[in-house]
N, CA, C and O atoms as a Tripos MOL2 file, in Angstrom:
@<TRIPOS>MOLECULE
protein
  284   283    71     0     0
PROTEIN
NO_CHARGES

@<TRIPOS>ATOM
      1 N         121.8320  111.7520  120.5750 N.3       1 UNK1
      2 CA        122.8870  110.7880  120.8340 C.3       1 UNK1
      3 C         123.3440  110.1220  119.5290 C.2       1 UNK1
      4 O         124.5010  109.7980  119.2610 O.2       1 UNK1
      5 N         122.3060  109.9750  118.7940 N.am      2 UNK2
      6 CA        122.5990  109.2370  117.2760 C.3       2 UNK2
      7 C         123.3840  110.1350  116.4990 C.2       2 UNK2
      8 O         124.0790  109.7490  115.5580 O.2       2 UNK2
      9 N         123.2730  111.6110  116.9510 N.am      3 UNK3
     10 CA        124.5750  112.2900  115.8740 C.3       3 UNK3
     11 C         125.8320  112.2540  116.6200 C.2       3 UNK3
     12 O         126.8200  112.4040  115.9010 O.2       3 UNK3
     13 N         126.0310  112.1180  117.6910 N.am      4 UNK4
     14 CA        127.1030  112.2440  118.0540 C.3       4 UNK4
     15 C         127.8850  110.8680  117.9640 C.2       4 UNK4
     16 O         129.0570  110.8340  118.3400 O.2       4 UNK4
     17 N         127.2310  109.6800  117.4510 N.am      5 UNK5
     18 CA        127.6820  108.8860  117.4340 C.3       5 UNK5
     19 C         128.1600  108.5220  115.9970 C.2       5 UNK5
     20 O         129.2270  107.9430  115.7940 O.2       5 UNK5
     21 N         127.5300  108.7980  115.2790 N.am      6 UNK6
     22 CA        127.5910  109.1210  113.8180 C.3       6 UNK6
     23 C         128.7830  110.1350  113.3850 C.2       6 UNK6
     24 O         129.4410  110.0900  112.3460 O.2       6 UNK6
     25 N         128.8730  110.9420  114.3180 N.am      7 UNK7
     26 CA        130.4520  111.6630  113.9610 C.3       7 UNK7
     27 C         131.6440  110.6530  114.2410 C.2       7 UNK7
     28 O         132.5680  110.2850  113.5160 O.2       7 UNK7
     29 N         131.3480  110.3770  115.3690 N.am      8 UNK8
     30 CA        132.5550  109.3610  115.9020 C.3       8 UNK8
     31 C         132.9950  108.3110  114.9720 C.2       8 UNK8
     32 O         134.1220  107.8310  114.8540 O.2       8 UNK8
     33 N         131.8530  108.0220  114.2960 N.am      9 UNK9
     34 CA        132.0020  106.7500  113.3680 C.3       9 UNK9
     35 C         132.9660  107.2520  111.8630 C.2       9 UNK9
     36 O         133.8710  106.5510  111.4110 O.2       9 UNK9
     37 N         132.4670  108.7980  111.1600 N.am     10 UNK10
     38 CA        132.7710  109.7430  110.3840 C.3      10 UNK10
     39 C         134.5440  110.1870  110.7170 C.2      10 UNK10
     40 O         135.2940  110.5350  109.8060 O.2      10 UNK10
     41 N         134.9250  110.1000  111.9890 N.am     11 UNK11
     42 CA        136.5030  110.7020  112.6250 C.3      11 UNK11
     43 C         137.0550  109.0350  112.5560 C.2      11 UNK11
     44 O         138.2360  108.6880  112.5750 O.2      11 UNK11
     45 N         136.1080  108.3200  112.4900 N.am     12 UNK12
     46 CA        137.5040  107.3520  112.5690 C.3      12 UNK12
     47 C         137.2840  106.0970  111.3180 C.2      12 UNK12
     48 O         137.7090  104.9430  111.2580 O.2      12 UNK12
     49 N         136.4120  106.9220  110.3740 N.am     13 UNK13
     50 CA        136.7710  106.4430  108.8620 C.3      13 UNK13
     51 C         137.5420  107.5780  107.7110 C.2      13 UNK13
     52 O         137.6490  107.1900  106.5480 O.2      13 UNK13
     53 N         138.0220  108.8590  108.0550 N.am     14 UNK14
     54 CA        138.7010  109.3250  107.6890 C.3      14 UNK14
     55 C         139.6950  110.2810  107.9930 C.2      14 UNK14
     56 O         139.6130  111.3550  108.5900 O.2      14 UNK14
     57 N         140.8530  109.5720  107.3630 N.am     15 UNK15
     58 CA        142.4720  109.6630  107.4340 C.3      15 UNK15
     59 C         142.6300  111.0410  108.1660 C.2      15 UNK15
     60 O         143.0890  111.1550  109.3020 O.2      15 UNK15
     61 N         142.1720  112.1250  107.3360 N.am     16 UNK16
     62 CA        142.7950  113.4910  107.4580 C.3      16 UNK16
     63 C         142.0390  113.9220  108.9700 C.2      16 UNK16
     64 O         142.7070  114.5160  109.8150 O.2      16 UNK16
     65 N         140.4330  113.5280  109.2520 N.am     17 UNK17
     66 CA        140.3740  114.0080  110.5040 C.3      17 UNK17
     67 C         141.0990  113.0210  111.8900 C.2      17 UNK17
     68 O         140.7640  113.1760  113.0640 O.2      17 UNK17
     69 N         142.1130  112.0440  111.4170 N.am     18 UNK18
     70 CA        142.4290  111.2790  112.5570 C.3      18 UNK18
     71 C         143.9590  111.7240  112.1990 C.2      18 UNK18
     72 O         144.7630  111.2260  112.9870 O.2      18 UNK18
     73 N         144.4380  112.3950  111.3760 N.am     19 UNK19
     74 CA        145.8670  113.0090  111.4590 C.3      19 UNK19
     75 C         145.5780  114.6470  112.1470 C.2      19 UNK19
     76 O         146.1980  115.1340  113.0920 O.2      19 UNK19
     77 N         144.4080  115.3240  111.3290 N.am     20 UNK20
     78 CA        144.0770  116.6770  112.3850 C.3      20 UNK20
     79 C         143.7100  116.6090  113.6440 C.2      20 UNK20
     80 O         143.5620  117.7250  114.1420 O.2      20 UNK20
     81 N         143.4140  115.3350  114.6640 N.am     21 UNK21
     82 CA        143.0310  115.0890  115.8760 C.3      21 UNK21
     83 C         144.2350  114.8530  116.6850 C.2      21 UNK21
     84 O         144.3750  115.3380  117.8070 O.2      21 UNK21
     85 N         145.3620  113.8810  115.9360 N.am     22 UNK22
     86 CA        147.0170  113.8140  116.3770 C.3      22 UNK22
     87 C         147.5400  114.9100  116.6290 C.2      22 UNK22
     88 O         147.9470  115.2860  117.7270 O.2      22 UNK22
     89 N         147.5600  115.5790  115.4600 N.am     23 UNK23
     90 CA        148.0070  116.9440  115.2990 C.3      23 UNK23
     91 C         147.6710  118.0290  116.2020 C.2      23 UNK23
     92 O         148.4530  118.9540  116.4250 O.2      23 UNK23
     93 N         146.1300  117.8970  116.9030 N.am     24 UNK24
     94 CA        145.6190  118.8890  118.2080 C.3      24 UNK24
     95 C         146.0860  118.7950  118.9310 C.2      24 UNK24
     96 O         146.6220  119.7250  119.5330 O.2      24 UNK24
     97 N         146.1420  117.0360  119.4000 N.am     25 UNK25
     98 CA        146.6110  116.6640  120.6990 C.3      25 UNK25
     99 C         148.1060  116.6270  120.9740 C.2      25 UNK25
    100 O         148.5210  116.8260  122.1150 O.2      25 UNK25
    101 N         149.1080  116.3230  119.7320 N.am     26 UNK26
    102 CA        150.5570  116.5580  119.7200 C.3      26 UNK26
    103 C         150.9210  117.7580  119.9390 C.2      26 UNK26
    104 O         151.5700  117.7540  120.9860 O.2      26 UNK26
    105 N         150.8330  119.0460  119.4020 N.am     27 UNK27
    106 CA        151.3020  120.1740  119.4950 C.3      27 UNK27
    107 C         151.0370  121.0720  120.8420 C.2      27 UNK27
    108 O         151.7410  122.0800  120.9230 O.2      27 UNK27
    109 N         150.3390  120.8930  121.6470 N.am     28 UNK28
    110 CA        150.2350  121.1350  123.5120 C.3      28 UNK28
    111 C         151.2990  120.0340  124.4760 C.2      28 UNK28
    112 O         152.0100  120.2380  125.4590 O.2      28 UNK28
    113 N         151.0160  118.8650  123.6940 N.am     29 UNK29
    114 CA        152.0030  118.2240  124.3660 C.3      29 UNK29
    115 C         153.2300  118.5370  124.1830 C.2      29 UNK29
    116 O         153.8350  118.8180  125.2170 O.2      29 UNK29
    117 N         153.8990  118.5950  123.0710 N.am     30 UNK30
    118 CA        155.1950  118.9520  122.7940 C.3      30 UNK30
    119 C         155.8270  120.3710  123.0380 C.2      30 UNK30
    120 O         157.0250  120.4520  123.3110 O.2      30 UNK30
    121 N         154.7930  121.8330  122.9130 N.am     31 UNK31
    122 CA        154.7250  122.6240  123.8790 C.3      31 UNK31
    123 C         155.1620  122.6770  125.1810 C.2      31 UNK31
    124 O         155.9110  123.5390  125.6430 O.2      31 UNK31
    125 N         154.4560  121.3010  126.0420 N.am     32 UNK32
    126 CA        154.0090  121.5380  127.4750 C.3      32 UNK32
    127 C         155.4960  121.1530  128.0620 C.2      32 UNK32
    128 O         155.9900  121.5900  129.1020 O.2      32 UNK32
    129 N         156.1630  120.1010  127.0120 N.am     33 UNK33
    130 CA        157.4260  119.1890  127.0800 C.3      33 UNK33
    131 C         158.6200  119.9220  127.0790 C.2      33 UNK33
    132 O         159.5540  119.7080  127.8520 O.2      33 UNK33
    133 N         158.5830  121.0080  125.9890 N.am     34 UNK34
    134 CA        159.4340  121.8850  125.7690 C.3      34 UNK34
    135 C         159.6030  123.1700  126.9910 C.2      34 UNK34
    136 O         160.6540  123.8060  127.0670 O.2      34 UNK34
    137 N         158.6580  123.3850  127.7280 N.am     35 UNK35
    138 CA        157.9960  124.8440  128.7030 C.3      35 UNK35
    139 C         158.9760  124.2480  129.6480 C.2      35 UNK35
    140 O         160.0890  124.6990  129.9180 O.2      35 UNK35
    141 N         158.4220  123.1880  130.1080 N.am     36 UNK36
    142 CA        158.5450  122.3600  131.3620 C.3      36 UNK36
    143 C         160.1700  121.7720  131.6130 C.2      36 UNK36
    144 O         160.6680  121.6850  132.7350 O.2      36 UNK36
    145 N         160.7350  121.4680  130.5930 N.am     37 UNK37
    146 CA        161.7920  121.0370  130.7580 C.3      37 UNK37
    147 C         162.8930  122.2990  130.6610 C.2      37 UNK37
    148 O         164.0310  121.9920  131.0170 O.2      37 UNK37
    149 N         162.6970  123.6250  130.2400 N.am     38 UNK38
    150 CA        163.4400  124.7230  130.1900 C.3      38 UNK38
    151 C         163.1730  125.5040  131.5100 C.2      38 UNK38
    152 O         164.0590  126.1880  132.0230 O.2      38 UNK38
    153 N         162.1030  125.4020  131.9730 N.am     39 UNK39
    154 CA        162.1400  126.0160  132.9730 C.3      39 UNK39
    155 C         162.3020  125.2770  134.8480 C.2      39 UNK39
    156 O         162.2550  125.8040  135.9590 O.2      39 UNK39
    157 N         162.4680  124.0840  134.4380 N.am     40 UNK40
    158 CA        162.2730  123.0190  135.6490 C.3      40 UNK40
    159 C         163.3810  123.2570  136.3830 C.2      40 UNK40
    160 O         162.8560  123.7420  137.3850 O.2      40 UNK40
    161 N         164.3490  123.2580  136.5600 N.am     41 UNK41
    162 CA        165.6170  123.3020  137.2460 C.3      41 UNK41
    163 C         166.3310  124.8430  137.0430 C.2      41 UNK41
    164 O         167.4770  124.9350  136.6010 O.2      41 UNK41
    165 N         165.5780  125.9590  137.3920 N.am     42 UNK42
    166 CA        166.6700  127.4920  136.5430 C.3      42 UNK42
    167 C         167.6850  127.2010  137.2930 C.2      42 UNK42
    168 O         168.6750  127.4490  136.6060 O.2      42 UNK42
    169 N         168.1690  126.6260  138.8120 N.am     43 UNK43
    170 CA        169.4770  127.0340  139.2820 C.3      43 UNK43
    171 C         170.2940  125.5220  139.4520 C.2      43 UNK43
    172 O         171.0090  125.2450  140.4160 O.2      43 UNK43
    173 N         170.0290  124.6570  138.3400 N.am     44 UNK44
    174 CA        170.7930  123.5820  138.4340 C.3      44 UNK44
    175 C         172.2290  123.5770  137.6090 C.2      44 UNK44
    176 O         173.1180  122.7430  137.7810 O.2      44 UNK44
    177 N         172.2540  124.2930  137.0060 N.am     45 UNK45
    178 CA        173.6990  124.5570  136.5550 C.3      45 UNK45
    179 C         174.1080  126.1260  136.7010 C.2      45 UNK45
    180 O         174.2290  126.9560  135.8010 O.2      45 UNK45
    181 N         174.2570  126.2610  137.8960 N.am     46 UNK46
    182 CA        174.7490  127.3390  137.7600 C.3      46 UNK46
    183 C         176.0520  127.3290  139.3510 C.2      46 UNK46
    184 O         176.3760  128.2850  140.0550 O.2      46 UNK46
    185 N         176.3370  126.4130  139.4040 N.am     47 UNK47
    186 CA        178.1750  126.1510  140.0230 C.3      47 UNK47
    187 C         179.2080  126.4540  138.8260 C.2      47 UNK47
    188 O         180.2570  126.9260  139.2640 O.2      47 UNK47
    189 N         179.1860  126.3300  137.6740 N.am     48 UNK48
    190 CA        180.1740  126.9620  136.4640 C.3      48 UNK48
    191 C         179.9130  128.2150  136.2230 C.2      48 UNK48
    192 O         180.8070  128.7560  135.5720 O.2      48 UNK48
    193 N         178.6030  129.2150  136.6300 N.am     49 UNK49
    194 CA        178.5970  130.5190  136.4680 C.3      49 UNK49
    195 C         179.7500  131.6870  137.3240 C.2      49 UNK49
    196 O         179.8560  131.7420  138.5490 O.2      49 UNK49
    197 N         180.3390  132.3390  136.5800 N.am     50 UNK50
    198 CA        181.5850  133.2570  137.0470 C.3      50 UNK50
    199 C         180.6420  134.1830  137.6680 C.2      50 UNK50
    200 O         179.6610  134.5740  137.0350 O.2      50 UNK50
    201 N         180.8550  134.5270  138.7670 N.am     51 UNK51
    202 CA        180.5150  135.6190  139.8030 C.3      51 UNK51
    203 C         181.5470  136.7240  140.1000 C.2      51 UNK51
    204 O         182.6210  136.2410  140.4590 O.2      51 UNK51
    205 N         181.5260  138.3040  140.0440 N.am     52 UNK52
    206 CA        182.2120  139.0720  140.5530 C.3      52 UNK52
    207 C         181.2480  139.8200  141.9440 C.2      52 UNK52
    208 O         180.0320  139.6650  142.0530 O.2      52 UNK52
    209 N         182.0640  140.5950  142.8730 N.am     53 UNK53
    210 CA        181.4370  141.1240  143.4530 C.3      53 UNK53
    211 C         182.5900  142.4160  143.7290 C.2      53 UNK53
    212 O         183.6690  142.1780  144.2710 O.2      53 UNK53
    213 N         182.2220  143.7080  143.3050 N.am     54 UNK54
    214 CA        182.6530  144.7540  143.6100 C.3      54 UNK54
    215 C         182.0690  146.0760  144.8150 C.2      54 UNK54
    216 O         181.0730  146.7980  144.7580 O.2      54 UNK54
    217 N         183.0290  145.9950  145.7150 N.am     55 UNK55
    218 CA        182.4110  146.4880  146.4730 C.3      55 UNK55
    219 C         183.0670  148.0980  146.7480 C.2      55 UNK55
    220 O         184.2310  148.1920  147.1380 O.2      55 UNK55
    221 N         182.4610  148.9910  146.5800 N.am     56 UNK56
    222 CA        182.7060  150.3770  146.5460 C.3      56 UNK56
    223 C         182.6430  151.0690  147.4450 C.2      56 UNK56
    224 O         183.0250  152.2320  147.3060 O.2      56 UNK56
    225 N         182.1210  150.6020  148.7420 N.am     57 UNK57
    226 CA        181.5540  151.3370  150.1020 C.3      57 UNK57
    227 C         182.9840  151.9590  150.6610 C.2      57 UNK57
    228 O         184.1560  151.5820  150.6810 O.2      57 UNK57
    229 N         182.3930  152.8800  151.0130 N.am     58 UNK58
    230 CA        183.2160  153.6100  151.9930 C.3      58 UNK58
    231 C         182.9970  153.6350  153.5570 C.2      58 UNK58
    232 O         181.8500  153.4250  153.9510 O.2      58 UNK58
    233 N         183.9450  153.8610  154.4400 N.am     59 UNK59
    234 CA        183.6520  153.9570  155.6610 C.3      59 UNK59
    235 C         183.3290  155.3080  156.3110 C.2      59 UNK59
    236 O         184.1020  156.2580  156.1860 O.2      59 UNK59
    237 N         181.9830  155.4040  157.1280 N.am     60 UNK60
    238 CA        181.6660  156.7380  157.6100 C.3      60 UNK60
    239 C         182.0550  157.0150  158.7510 C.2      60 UNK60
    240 O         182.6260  156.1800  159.4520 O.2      60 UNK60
    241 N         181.7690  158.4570  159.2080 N.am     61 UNK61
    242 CA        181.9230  158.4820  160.6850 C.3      61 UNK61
    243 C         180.2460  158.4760  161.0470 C.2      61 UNK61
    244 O         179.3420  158.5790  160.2170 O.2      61 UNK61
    245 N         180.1690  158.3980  161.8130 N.am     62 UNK62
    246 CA        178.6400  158.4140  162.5100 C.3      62 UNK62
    247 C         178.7890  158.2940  164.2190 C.2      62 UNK62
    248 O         179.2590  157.3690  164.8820 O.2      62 UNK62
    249 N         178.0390  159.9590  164.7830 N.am     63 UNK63
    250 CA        178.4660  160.3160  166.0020 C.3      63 UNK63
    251 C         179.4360  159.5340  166.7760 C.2      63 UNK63
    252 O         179.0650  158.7860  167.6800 O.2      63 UNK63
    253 N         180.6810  159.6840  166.4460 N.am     64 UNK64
    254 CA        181.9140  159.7840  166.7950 C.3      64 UNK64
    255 C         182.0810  158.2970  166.6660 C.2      64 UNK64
    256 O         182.8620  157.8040  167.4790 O.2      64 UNK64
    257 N         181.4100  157.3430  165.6690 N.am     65 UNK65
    258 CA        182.0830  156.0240  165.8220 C.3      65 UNK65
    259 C         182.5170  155.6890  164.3170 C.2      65 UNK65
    260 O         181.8130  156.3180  163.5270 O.2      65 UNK65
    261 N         183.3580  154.9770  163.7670 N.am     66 UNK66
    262 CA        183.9710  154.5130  162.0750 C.3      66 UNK66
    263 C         182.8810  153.7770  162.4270 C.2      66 UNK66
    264 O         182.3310  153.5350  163.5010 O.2      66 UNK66
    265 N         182.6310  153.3840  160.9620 N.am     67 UNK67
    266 CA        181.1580  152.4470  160.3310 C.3      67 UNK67
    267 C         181.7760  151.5590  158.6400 C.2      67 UNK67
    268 O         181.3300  151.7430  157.5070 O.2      67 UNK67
    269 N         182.5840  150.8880  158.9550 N.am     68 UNK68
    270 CA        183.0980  150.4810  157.6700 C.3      68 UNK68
    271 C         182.0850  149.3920  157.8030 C.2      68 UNK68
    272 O         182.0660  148.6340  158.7730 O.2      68 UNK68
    273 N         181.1640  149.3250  156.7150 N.am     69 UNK69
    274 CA        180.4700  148.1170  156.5260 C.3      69 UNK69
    275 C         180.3950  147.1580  155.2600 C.2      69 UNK69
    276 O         179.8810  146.0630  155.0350 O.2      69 UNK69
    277 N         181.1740  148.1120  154.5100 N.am     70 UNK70
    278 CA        181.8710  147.0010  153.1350 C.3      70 UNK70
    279 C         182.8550  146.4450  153.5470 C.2      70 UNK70
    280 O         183.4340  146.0950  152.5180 O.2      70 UNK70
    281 N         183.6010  146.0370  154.6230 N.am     71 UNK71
    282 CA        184.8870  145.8930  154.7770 C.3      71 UNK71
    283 C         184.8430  144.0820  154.7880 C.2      71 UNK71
    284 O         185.8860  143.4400  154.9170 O.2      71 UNK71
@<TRIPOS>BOND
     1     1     2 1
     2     2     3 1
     3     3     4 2
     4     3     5 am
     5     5     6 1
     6     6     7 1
     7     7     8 2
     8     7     9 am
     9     9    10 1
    10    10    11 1
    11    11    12 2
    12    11    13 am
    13    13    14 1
    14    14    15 1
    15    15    16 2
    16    15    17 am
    17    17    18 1
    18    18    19 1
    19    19    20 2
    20    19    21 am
    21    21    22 1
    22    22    23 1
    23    23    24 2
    24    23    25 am
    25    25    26 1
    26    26    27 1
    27    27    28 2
    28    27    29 am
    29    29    30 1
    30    30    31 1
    31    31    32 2
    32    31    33 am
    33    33    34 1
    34    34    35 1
    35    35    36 2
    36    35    37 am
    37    37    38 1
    38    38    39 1
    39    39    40 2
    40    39    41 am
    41    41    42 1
    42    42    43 1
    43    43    44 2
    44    43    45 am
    45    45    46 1
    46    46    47 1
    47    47    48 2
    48    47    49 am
    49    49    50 1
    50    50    51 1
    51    51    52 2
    52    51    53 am
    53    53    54 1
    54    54    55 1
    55    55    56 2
    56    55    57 am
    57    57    58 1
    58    58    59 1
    59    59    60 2
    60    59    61 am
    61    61    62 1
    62    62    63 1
    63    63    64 2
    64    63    65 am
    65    65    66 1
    66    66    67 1
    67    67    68 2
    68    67    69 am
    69    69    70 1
    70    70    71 1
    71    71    72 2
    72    71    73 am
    73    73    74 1
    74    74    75 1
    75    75    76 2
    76    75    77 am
    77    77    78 1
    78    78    79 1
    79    79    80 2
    80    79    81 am
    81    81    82 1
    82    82    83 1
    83    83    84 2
    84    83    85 am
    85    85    86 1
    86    86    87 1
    87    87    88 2
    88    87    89 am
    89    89    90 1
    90    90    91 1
    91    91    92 2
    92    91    93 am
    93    93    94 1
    94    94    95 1
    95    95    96 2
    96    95    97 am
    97    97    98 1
    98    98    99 1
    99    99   100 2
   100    99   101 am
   101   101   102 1
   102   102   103 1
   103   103   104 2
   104   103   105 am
   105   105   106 1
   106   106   107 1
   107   107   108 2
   108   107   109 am
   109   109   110 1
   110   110   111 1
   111   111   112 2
   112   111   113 am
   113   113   114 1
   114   114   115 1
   115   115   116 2
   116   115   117 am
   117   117   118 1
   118   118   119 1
   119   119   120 2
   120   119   121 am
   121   121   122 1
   122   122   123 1
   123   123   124 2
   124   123   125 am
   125   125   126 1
   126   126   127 1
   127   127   128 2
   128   127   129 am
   129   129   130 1
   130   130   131 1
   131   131   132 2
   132   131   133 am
   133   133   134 1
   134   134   135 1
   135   135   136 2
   136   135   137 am
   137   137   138 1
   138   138   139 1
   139   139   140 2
   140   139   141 am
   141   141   142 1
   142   142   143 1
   143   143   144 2
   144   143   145 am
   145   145   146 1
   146   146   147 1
   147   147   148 2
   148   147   149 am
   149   149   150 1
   150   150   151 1
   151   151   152 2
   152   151   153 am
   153   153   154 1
   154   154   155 1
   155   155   156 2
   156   155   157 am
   157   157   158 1
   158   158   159 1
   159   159   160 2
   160   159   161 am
   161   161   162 1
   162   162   163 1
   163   163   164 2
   164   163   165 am
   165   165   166 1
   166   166   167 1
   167   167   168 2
   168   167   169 am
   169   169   170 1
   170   170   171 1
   171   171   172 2
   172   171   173 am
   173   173   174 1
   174   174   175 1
   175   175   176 2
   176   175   177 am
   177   177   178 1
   178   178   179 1
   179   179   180 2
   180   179   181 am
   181   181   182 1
   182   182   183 1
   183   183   184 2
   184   183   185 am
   185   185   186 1
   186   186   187 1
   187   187   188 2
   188   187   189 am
   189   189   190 1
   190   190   191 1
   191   191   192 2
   192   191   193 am
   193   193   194 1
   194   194   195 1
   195   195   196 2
   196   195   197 am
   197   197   198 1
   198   198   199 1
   199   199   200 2
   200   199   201 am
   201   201   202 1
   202   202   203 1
   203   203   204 2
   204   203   205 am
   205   205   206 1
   206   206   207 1
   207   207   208 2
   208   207   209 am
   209   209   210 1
   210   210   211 1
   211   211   212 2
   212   211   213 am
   213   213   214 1
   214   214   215 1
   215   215   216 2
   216   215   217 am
   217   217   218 1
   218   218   219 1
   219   219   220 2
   220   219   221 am
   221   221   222 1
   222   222   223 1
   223   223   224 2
   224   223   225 am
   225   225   226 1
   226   226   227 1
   227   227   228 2
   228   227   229 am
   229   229   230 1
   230   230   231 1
   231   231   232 2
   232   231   233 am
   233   233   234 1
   234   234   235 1
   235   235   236 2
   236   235   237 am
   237   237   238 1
   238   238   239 1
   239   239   240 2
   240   239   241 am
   241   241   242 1
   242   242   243 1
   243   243   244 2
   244   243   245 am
   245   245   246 1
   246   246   247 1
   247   247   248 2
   248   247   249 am
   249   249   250 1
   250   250   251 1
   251   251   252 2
   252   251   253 am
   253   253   254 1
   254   254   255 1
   255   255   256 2
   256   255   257 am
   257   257   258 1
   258   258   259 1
   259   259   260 2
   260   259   261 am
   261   261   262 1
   262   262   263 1
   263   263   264 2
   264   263   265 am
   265   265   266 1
   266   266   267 1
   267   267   268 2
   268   267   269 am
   269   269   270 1
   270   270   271 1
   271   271   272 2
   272   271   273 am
   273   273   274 1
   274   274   275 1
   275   275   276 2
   276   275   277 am
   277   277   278 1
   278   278   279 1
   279   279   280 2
   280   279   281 am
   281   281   282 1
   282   282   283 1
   283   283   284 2
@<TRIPOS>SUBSTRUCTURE
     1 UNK1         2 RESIDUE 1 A UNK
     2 UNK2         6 RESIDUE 1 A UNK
     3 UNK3        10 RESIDUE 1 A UNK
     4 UNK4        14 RESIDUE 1 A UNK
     5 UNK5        18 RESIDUE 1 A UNK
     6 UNK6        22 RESIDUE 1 A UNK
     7 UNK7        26 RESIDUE 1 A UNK
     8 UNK8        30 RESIDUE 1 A UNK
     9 UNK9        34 RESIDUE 1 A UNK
    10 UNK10       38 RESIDUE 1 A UNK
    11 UNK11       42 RESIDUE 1 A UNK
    12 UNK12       46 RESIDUE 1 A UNK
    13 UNK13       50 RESIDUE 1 A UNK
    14 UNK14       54 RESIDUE 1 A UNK
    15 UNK15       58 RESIDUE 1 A UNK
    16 UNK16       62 RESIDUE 1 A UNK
    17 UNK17       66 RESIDUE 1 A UNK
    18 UNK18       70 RESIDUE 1 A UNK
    19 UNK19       74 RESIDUE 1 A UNK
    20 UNK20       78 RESIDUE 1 A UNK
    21 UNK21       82 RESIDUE 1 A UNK
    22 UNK22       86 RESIDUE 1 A UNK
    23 UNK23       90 RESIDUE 1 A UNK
    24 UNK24       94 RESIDUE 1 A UNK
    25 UNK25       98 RESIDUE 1 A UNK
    26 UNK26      102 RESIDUE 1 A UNK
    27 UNK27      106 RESIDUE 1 A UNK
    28 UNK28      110 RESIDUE 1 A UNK
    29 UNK29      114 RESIDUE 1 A UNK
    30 UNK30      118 RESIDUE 1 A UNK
    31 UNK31      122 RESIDUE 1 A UNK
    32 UNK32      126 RESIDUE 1 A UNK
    33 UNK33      130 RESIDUE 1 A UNK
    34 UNK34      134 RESIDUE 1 A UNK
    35 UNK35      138 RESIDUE 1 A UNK
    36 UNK36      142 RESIDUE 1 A UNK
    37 UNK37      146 RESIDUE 1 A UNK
    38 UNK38      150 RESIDUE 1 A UNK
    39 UNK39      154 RESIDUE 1 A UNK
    40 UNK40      158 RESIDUE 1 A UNK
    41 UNK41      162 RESIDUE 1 A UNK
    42 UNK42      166 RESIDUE 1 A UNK
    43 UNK43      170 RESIDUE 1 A UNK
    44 UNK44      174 RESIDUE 1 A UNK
    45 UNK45      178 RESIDUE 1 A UNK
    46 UNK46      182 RESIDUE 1 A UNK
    47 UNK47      186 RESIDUE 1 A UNK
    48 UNK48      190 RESIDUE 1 A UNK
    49 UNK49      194 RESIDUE 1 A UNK
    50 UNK50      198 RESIDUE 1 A UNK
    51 UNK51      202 RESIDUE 1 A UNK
    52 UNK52      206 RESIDUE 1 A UNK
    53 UNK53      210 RESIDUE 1 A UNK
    54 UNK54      214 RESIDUE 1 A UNK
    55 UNK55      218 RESIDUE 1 A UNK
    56 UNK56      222 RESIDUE 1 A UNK
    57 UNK57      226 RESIDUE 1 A UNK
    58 UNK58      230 RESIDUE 1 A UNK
    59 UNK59      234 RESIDUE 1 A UNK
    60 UNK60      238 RESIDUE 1 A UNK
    61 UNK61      242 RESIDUE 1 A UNK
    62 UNK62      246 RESIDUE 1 A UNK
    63 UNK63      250 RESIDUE 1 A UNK
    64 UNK64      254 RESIDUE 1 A UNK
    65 UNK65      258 RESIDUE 1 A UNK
    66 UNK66      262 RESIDUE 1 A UNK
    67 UNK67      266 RESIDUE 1 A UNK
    68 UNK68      270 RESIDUE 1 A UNK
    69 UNK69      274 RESIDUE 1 A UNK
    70 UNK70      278 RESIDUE 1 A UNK
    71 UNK71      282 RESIDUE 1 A UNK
């Protein structure tokens, strides 16, 4: 218990391991911030997306009845 307390004391009398501990904990967060906010809403703007729809079907016969079902 006495070393682990002795580190603690060691991380928060010097600078560089309390900027490399920011630095662990910042870069997942800002990650998690960036993931999360690009993928949170995929179909919230998409009323300004241009839509076509081309439809190519033809109408069959099928035992003696028309079958237009692109129509």
């Amino acid at each position: 218990m006495k070393m682990i307390r002795d580190e603690w004391k060691s991380i928060r009398h010097s600078k560089i391991l309390w900027i490399s501990v920011a630095v662990m904990v910042l870069i997942p967060f800002l990650y998690s911030v960036f993931f999360l906010t690009s993928v949170w809403d995929p179909y919230g703007d998409t009323k300004n997306l241009p839509v076509a729809v081309v439809n190519n079907d033809k109408p069959v016969n099928y035992q003696g009845k028309r079958f237009a079902v692109g129509e």
